[in-house]
Structure formats: structure tokens, C-alpha cells
N, C-alpha and C positions, 0 to 999 in steps of 0.2 A: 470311548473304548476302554476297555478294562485289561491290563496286564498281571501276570502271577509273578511273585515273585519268590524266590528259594525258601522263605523261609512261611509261604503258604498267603500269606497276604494278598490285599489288592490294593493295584493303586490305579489313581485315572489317569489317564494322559491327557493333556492340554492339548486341545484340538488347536490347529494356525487358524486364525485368520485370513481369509482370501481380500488379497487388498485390491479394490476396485480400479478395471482400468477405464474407469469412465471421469479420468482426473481433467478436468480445465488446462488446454494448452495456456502458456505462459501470456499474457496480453489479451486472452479470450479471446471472443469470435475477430474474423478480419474486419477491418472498418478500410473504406476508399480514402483513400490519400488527403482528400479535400476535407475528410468530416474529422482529422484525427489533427485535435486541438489539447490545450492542456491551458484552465482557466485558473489562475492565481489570485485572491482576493485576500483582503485583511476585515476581519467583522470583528466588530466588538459584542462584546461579554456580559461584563459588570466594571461600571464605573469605567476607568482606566486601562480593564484586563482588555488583552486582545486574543484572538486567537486566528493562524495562517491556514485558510482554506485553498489546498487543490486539488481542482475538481477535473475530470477530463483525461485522467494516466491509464487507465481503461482503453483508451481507444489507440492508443500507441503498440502496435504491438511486440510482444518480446520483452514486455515488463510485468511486472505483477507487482497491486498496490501496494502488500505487504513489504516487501522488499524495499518499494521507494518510501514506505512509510518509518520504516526500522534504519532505513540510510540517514533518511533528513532526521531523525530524533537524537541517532549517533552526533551526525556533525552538528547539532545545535544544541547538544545536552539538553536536550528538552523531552516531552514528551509528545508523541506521534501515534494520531491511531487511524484506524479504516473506520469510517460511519456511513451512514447513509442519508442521504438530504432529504429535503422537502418532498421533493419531485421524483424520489426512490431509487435516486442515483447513488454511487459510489464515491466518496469522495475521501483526501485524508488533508487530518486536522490536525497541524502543528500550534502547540501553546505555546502562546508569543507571538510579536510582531517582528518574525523574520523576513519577512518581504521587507519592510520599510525601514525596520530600525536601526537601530546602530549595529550592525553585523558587518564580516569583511567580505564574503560569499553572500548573496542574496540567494536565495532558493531556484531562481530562474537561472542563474551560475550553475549552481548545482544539477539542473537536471541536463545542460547542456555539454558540462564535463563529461559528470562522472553516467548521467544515466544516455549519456548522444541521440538525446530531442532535437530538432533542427531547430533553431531561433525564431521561425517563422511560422511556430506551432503551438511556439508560448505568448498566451497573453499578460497581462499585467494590469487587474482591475484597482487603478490609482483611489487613494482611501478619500 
């Protein structure tokens, strides 16, 4: 749209953006009780490097990866991101051996505090 202004000119207006209400509730679609699991593994890298795979935060609902990704890279001053695996799932990737290694909170601590996973929904795939 085009406006006049006093002194003869034109100027455009910046149209808004119409912001989509077709956003993903928080946890995505609902999963049954029995299938919402949260799998913790340690894979290695190169050489020595490791990095903490959990896979499975998808099906809990009321969380969103990003957020458990951006918490656990906070508390381990690491880096933490969203990928996608083999198998074209979601999963997020902490660098570092935070499950296993010298750390005071374990990640499986972590998502039982601060994100309230029941203990019986976290596995723990031993390296």
C-alpha cells in the first residue's frame, strides 16, 4: 500500500506478517503412556571423543527438544543440539560423555528434576 505524505512524496508501508496458527503443541502429537520412553546412550566419535545421545523426549509430552536441548548444554557448558538419526527420528546430541563421566548430575538427574520424566521412562544404554 502506498501513503502521501505532506510534503508530496510516497512512502510504502510494511505489510505484518500473518503468523501461522498451525504451530506444533509443545511435546507434539500425544503418545499412550506405555510408548513414552526417553533412551540415553554414549557413542563414540573419534578416537577418545564421545558424544551423549537422547533420543525419545519427543514422546513425553509438554516438552519440546529445543528447550531440553538448550537446558542440558546450559548445565554442562557444552554444546547441545537437535539432529536427526539414522532411522529419521529426533534425537539431541550433547558433546561429551555426560551420562558416564565425571559429572555431579548425570543427565538422567537432569531430566527427572528439572524437566519431571518419571524414573521409569528413562533408560540408560550402559557403554
Amino acid at each position: 500500500e502506498e501513503e502521501e505524505e505532506d510534503d508530496g512524496a510516497k512512502k510504502k508501508k510494511k505489510k505484518k506478517k500473518k503468523v501461522s496458527s498451525k504451530r506444533a503443541t509443545p511435546g507434539g502429537p500425544t503418545v499412550p503412556d506405555d510408548e513414552q520412553r526417553v533412551v540415553i546412550a554414549r557413542v563414540q566419535r573419534k578416537a577418545r571423543k564421545f558424544v551423549t545421545t537422547i533420543a525419545g523426549v519427543d514422546t513425553i509430552p509438554g516438552l519440546r527438544l529445543k528447550d531440553v536441548s538448550k537446558a542440558l548444554g546450559r548445565k554442562y557448558a557444552t554444546g547441545a543440539s537437535v539432529s536427526t538419526n539414522a532411522s529419521g527420528k529426533k534425537e539431541i546430541v550433547v558433546q561429551g560423555d555426560v551420562q558416564f563421566g565425571n559429572v555431579k548430575d548425570t543427565v538422567k538427574d537432569v531430566l527427572m528434576q528439572q524437566f519431571q520424566i518419571d524414573e521409569d521412562k528413562i533408560f540408560v544404554l550402559s557403554p
